[in-house]
C-alpha positions as CSV (number, residue, x, y, z in Angstrom):
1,X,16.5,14.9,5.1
2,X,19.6,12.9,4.7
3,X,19.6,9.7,2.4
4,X,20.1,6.9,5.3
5,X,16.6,8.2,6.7
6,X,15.3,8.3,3.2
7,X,16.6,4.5,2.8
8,X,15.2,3.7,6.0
9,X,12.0,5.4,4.9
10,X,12.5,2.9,1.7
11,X,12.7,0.1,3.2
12,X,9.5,0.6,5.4
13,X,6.8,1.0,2.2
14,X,8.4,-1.4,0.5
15,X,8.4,-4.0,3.4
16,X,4.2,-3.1,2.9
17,X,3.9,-2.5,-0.5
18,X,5.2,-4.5,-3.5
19,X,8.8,-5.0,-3.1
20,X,10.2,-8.7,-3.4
21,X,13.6,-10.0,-3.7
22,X,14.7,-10.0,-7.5
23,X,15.1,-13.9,-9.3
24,X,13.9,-12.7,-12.8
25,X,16.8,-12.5,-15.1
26,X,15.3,-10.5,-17.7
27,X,11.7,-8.6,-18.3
28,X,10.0,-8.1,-21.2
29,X,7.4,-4.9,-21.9
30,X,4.5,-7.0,-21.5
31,X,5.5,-8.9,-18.3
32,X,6.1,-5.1,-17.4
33,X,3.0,-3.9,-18.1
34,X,1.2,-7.0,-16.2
35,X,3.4,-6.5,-13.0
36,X,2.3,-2.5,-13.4
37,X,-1.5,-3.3,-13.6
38,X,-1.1,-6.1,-10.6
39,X,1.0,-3.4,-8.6
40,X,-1.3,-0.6,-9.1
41,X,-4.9,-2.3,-8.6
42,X,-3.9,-4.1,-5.7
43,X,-2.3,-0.9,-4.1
44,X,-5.5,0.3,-3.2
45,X,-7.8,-2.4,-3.2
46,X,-8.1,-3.8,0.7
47,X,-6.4,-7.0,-1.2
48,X,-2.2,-6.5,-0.3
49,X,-0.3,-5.3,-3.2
50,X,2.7,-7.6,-1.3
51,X,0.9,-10.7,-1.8
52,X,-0.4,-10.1,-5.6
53,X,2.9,-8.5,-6.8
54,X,4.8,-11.7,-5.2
55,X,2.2,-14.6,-6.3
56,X,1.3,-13.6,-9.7
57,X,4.4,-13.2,-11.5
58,X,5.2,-16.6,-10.2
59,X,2.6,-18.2,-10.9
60,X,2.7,-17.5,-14.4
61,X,6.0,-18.7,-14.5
62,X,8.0,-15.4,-14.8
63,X,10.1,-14.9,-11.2
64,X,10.2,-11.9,-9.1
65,X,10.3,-9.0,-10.2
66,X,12.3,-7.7,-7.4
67,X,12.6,-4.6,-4.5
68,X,13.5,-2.1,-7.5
69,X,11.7,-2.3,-10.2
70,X,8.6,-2.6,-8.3
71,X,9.2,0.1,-5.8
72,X,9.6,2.4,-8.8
73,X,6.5,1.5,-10.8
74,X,4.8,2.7,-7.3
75,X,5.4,6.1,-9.1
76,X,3.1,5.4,-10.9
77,X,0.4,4.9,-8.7
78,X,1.4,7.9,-6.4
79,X,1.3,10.2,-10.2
80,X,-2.6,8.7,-9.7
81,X,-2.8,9.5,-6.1
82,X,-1.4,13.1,-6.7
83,X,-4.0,13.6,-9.6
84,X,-7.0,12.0,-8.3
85,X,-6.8,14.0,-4.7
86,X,-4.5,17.4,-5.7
87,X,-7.5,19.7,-4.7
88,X,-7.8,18.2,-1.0
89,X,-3.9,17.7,-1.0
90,X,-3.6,21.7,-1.8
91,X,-6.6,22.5,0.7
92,X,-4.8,20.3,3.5
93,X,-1.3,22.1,3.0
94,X,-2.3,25.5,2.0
95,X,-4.8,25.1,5.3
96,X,-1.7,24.2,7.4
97,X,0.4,27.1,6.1
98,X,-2.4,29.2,7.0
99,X,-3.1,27.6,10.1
100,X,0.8,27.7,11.1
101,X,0.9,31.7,10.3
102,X,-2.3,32.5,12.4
103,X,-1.5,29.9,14.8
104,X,-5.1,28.7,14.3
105,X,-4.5,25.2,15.3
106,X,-8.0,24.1,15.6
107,X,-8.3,24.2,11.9
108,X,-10.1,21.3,10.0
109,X,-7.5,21.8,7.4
110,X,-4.1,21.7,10.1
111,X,-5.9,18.5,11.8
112,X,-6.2,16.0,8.7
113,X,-2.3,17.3,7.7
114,X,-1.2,16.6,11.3
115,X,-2.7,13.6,11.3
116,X,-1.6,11.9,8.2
117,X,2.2,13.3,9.1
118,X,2.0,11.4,12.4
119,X,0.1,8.8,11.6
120,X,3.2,8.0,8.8
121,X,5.2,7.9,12.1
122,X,4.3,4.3,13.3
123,X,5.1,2.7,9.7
124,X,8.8,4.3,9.8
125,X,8.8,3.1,13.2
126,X,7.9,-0.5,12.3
127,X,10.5,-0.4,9.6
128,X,13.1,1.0,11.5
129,X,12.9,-2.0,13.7
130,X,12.4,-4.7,11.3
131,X,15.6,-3.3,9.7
132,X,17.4,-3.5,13.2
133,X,16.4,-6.5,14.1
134,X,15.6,-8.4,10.8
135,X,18.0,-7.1,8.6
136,X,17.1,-10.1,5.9
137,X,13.7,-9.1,5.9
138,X,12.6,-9.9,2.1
139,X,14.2,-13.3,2.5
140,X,12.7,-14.0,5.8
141,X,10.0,-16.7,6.7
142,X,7.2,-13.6,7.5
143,X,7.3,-13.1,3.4
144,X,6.4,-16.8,2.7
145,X,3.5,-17.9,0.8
146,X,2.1,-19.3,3.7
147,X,2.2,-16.4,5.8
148,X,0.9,-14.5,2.9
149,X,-1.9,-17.2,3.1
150,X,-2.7,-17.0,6.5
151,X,-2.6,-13.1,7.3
152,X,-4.4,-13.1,3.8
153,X,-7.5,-14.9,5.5
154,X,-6.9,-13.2,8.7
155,X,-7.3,-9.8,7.9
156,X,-10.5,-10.8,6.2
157,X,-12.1,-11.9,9.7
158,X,-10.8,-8.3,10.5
159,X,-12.5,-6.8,8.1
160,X,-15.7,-8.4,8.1
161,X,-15.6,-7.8,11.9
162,X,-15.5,-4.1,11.3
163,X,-18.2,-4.3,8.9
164,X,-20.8,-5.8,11.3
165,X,-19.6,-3.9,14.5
166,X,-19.0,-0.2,12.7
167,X,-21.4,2.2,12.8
168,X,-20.1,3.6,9.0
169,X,-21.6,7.2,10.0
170,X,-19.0,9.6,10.3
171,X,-18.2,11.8,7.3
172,X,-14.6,12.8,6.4
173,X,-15.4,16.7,7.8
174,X,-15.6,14.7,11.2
175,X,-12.2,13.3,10.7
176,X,-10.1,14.4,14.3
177,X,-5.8,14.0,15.0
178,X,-6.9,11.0,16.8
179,X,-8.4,9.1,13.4
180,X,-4.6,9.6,11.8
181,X,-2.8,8.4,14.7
182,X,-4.6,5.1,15.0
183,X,-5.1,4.4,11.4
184,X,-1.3,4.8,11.1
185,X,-1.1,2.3,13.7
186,X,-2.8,0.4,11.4
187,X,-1.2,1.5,8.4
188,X,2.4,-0.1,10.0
189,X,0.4,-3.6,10.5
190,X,1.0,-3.8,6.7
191,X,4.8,-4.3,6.9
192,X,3.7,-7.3,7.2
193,X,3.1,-9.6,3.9
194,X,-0.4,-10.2,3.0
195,X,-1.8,-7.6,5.3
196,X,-2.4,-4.9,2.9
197,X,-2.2,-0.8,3.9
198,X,-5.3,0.1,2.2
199,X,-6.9,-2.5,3.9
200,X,-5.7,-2.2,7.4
201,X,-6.4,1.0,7.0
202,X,-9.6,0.8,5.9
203,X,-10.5,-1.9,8.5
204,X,-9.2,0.3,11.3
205,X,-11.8,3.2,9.8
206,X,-14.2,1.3,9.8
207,X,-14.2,-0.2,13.1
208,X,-13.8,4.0,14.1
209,X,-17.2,4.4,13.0
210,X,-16.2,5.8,10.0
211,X,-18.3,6.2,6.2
212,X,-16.8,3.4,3.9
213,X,-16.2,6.1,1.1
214,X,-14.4,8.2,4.0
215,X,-12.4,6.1,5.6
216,X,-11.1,4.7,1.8
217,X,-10.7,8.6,0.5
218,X,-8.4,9.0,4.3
219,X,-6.4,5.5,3.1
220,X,-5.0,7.0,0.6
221,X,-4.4,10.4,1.7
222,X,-2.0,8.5,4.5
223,X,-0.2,6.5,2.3
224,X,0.9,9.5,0.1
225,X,4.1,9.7,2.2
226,X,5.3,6.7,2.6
227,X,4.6,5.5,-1.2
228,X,6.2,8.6,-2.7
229,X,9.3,8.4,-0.6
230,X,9.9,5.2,-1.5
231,X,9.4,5.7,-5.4
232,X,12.0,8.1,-5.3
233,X,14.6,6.8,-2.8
234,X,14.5,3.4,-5.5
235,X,14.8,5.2,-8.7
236,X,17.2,7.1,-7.7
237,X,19.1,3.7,-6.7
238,X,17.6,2.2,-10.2
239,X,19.6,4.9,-12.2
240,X,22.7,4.8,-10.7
241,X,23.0,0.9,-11.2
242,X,21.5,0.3,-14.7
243,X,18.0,-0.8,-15.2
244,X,18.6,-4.6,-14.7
245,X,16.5,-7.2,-15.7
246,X,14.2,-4.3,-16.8
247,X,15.4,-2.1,-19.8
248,X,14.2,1.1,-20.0
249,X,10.6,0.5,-22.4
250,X,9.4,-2.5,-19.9
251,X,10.0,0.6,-16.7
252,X,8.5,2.8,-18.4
253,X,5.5,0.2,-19.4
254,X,5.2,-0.8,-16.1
255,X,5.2,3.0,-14.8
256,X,1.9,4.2,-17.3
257,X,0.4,0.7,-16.5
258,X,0.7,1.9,-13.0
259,X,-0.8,5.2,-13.5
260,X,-4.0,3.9,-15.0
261,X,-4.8,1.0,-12.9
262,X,-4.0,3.1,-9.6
263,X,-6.4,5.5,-11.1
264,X,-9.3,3.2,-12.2
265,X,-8.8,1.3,-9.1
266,X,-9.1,4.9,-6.5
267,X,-12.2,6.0,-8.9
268,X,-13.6,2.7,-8.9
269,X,-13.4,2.4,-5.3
270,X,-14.2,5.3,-3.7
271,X,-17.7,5.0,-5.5
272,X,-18.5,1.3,-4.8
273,X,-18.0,1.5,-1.4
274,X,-20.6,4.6,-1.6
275,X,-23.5,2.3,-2.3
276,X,-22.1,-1.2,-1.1
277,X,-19.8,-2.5,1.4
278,X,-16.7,-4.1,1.8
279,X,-17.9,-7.8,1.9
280,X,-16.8,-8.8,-1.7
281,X,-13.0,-8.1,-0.1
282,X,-13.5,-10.7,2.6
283,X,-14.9,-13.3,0.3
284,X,-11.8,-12.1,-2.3
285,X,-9.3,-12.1,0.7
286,X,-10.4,-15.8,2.1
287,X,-10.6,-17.2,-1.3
288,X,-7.4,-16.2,-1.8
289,X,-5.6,-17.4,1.0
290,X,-7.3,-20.9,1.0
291,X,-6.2,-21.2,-2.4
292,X,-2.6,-20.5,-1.6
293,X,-2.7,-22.9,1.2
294,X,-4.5,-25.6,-1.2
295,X,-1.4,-25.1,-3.5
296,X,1.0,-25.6,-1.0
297,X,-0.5,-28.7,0.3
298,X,-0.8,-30.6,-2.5
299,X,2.7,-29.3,-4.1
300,X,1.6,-27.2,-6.5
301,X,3.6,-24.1,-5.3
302,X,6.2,-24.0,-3.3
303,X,6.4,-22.3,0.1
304,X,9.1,-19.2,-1.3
């Protein structure tokens, strides 16, 4: 894979991760270590890394991070990823090895690996385009607070459509090819700001009829991919130009800060949404964006 596709590839999770352009002139280890914990709780909480990572380091008066530092403390959180789901990430490639050699196709194993490979497809579609035809992307009017605000609020309407409507029955051994495809469909919608992948793509399960726990523990499978590439397309660029505004103990704070939250947040998720549903998001996500929107209309916070 040559290194324009893999800055392509870049460009696309960062456009619906974290990644914001850089205005902080220098970072200290615990501004580090907040930006980490923001970064990896809201990477898989239904709540859009994009928007936390942008807001809350400005809000507190620090800046932007900006588009490197934050796509590499996304290592972090794919390190949790890797740990928390190595056994079903062996099962699924060893299962597709298998399944390639015996051309057993039909396997349960080959299915769930097919799908999360094409259902990355749409997202590196979606930033293929948006790098095309909006090649000034991180300073463009889609990143805005108030867009932020607005899809914020949006996608909880989504969301608490798919909880009344889905029938939250089907259990991740009923997961099919089609599942991946349209979840990745729905895994691209977060390119844009404020949208969040975990929660698009947990909305989209949902509304599939699928168990809360299931279509969370599928999330995260599909965003392996797209999060790792990204990591390591950034640090690579981070380490040929100098760390920055971030010396090496604040990325290396940020990166562990990453690893835990990312972790506590998966663990913490996976079981809640076993017992409860996913209504404390939508109250979360339209408290959120009406408080945004408050801020901007009374001056408190500028629309950046």
């Amino acid at each position: 894979m040559n290194s324009v596709f893999l800055g392509l590839v870049a460009t696309v999770a960062q456009a619906g991760s974290g990644a914001t352009t850089p205005t902080t002139e220098t970072m200290n280890l615990f501004q580090a270590i907040v930006i980490g914990i923001v970064q990896g709780l809201t990477e898989f909480l239904p709540i859009s890394s994009t928007a936390h990572v942008k807001m809350v380091p400005v809000v507190l008066g620090w800046g932007d991070p900006g588009v490197a530092f934050t796509a590499v403390i996304q290592l972090g959180s794919i390190a949790a990823i890797l740990y928390y789901f190595w056994d079903d990430l062996r099962q699924v490639t060893m299962g597709m090895v298998k399944a390639t050699v015996t051309q057993q196709f039909d396997s349960p194993e080959f299915r769930l690996g097919l799908g999360i490979l094409l259902g990355t497809i749409p997202i590196v579609v979606g930033g293929l385009l948006i790098k095309a035809f909006i090649p000034d992307f991180d300073n463009s009017p889609l990143r805005s607070a108030s867009t932020i605000a607005i899809v914020s609020i949006v996608m909880a309407l989504a969301l608490a459509a798919a909880e009344i409507v889905g029938h939250h029955k089907r259990t991740f051994e009923a997961l099919t090819l089609k599942d991946g495809v349209i979840m990745g469909f729905a895994q691209a919608l977060a390119l844009i700001p404020g949208v969040s992948r975990s929660g698009s793509t947990l909305t989209a399960g949902l509304f599939m009829g699928l168990e809360r726990s299931t279509a969370a523990r599928f999330s995260f499978l599909l965003g392996v991919p797209a999060i790792t590439l990204s990591g390591l397309v950034e640090l690579e660029g981070f380490l040929e130009t100098g760390f920055g505004a971030a010396g090496p103990a604040p990325l290396i704070g940020g990166i562990v800060a990453a690893v835990v939250s990312s972790y506590l947040a998966i663990f913490w998720l996976i079981r809640f949404l076993k017992q409860h549903s996913t209504w404390v998001f939508v109250w979360y996500r339209l408290a959120f964006g009406a408080a945004i929107l408050l801020a901007l209309a009374t001056g408190k916070m500028q629309n950046i």
